[in-house]
N, C-alpha and C positions, 0 to 999 in steps of 0.2 A: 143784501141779506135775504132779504126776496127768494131770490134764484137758489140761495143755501137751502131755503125751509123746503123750496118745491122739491131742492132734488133725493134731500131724504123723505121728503112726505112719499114720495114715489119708493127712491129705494127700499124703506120699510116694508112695501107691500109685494116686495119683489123677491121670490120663493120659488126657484127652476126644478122641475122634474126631468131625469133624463133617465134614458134606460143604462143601467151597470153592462159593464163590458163583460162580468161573467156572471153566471148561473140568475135567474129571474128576479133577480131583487131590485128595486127600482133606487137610484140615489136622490138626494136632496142637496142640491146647496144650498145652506144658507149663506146672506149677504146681507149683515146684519150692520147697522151704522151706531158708529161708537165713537161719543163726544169725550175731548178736555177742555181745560182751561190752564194755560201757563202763560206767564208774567203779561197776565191779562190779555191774552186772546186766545178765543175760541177756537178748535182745532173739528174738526168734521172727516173722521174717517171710516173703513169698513173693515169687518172682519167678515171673512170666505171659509169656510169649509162645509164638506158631506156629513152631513147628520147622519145617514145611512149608515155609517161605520162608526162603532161603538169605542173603539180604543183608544186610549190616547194617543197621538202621536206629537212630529216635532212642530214647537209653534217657529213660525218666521214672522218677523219686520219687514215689509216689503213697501222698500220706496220705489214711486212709477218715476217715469221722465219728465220733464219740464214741466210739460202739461196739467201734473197734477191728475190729483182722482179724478175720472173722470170714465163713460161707459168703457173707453177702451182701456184705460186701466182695469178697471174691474174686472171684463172680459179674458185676462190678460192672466189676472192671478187667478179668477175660477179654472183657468185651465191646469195652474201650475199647482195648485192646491189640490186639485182632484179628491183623491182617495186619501193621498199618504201627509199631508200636512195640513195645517190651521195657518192660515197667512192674515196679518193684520195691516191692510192696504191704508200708506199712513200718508195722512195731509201734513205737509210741512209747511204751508203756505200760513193758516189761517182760515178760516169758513169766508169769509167775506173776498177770498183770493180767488179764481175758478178762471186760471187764463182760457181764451178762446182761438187763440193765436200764437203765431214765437213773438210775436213784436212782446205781446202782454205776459210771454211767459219770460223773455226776458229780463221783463220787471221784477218779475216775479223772484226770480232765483239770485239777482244780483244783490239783494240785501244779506244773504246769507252766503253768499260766495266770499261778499267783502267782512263778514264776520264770521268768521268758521268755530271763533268758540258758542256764540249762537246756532249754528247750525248743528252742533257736537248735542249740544243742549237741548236740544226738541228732540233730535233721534235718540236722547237717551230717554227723554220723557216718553215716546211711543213702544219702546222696549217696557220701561215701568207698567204703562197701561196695556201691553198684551201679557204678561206676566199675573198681573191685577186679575187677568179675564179667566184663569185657569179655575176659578171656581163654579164658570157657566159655560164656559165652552173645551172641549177634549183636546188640554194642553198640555203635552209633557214636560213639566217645567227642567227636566233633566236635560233634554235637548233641545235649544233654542239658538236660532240664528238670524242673518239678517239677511235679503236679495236687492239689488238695487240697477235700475235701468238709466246711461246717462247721467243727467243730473243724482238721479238716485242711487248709482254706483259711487258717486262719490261722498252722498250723505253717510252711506253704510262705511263707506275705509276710513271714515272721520268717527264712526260710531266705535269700531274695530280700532281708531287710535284712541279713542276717550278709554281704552281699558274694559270696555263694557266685556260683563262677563254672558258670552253666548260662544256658544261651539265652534260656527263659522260666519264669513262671511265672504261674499260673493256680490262680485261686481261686476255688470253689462257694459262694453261700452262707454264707461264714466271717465271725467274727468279724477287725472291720477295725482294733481297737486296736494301740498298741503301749506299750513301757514307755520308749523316746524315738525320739520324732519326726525325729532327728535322724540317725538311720542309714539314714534314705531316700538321704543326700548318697551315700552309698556304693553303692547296688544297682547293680547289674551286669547283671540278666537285666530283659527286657521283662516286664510283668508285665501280667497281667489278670487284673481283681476283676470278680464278677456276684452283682448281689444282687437281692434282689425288693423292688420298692416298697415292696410291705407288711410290710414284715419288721420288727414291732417292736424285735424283740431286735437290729439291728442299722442300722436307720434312724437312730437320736441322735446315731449315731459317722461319718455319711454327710463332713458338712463337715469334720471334722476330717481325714479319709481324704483328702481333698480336698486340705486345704493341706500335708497328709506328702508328699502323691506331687507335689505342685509342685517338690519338691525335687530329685527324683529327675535325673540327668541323663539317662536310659534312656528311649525309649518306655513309656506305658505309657495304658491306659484300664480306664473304672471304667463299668460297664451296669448299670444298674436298670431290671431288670423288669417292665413293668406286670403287676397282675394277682396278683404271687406273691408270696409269705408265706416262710419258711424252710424249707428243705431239700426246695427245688421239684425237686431231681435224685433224692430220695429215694423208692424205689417201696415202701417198707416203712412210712413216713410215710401211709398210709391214712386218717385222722381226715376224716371230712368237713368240721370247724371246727377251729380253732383255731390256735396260731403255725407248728406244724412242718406241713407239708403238701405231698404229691406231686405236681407240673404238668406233666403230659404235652410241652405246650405249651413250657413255660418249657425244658424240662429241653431238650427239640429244639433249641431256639434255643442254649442255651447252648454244649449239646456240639457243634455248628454252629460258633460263635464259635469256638471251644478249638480245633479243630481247622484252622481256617483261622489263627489267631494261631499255633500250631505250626509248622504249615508256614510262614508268611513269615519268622518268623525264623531257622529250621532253614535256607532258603533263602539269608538276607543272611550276610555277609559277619560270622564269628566275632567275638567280644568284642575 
């Protein structure tokens, strides 16, 4: 618990200045840490946006990969947050969970793999609590969605089957399973998956993916990769071989997609 107090006691005081891309205005991120409590345990997350821009814009749900909040998540969604969105970087673990490794983050994620209606259940509670936040920080409760990397691509398409009402949602990389097929009838948000061709750990489940989201009554599309293996958005992913691996390339294209899929729906005409 230790390690949880030091790392908001730190993140708290953690306030970037960077210069604006255009005309002399300076932006501000804040990176602000924002606690729950559900079915008795504490949750330890951040919320990222530019104060420097006054309008509201769309809030996102943004689950990281295995690893968990952590600097390179944080890093991760200051980027993706920029200017144009409020991202609320959500701990699914627990405050007391901060894997440092895959051995511990394998731990980490299997309790919620092997329980997916718990898993449903936390990403609809971090939606609650960024929704909650529209009263302090510049949320347009009109447009709201979810991003997920990995592990966290497939917290969000569980989010997107719980019915949760948000615009879209968007998936990195994740695993595509579910524990029934049958809650696709229900989704609500447009949803977009991107995998890489090669991606063993997640190619076997491609068709099945396939005939879930047939169901779906909602938009949705499913992009495979050429070229990329797992966790092609991943820069920490360095291995020159093997299944997890960083693609410059891939990762462009993606957050390209993500971002153009945001805006058309943030654009049409609400749920």
């Amino acid at each position: 618990m230790m390690r949880s107090v030091r790392f908001f006691a730190v993140l708290g005081l953690v306030v970037a200045a960077v210069c604006a891309p255009s005309g002399g205005a300076w932006a501000r991120m804040v990176t602000r840490p924002v606690a729950w409590t559900l079915d008795g345990t504490r949750f330890e997350s951040v919320l990222i946006y530019d104060d420097a821009v006054s309008a509201r814009r769309p809030g996102l749900v943004m689950v990281p990969n295995w690893h968990g909040v952590n600097a390179i998540a944080i890093d991760k969604a200051r980027m993706i947050a920029g200017r144009d969105y409020v991202i609320l970087l959500t701990d699914m673990y627990g405050a007391s969970v901060r894997p440092t490794d895959d051995a511990q983050s394998m731990a980490a994620v299997k309790p919620l793999m092997g329980d997916r209606v718990l898993m449903r259940r936390r990403a609809a509670q971090a939606l609650a609590v960024l929704k909650s936040l529209a009263g302090t920080a510049p949320i347009d409760l009109s447009r709201l969605a979810a991003i997920g990397f990995c592990f966290g691509g497939t917290a969000v398409l569980d989010l997107a089957r719980s019915g949760a009402d948000v615009r879209a949602v968007v998936s990195f990389h994740g695993n595509l399973t579910t524990d029934d097929p049958g809650l696709a009838r229900g989704i609500r948000a447009a949803v977009l998956a991107m995998n890489g061709a090669d991606d063993r750990t997640t190619s076997p489940d491609f068709a099945s993916f396939l005939a879930e989201m047939g169901q779906t009554p909602t938009p949705w599309q499913f992009v495979v990769i050429g070229h990329a293996v797992h966790c092609f958005t991943e820069t920490e992913a360095t291995a020159p071989t093997g299944l997890c691996r960083y693609n410059p390339a891939a990762a462009r294209q993606s957050y390209d997609l993500m971002h153009r899929w945001l805006a058309a729906r943030f654009a049409a005409p609400g749920p």
